[in-house]
N, C-alpha and C positions, 0 to 999 in steps of 0.2 A: 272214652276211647280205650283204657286200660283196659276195660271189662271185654272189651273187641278183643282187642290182642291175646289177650289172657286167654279166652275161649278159642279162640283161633290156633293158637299151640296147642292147648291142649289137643283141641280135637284132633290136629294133626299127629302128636307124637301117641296118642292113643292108640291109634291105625296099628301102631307096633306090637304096644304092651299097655297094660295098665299102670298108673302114677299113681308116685303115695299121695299123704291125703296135701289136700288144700293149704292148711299149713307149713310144709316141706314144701311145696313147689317152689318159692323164690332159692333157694341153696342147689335145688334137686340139679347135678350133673349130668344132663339127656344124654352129651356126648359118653360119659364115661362107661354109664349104664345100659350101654347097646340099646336105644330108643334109634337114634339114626346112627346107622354103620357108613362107610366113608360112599359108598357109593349112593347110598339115598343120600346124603346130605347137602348135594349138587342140587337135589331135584329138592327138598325140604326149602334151601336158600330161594329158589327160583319160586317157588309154592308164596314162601311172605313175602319176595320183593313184587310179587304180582297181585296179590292182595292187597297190598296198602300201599303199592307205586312209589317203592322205593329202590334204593340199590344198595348195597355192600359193596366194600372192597375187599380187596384180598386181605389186608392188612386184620379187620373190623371180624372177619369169620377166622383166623385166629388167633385172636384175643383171649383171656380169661374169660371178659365179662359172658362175650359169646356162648362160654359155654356151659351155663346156668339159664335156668328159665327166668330166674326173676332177671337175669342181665340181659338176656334178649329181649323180652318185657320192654326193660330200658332205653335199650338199643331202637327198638323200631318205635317206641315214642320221643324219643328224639328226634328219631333223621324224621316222622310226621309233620312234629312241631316247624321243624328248622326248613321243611322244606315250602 
């Protein structure tokens, strides 16, 4: 399922710009480095809770972990597992 996920961001924050390599992705800061700006971010959240039939809270999109790939990674294998 990681390898889902994993691919699934990518592919999405790709749409923007290009990510460094494979190794840097779990630290890489999407929010920081203008991959999603505030107004796609609404539509990004809605894009994974619909793919893997999940939800977020308000609290969970901003978090720290949220906002690294390897912590969303995290993030939506967990709420997975737990759901």
């Amino acid at each position: 399922m990681l390898n889902k996920i994993t691919s699934f961001i990518k592919k999405q924050l790709e749409k923007k710009a290009p990510l460094p390599p494979d190794e840097e992705l779990p630290s890489y800061r999407y929010l920081d480095r203008g991959h999603v700006d505030s107004i796609g971010l609404v539509k990004f959240i809605f894009e994974i809770e619909d793919e893997f039939a999940i939800e977020f809270s308000p609290e969970e999109t901003q978090s720290d972990e949220f906002r690294t790939i390897g912590g969303l990674i995290t993030m939506i294998n967990r709420k997975i597992l737990d759901s």
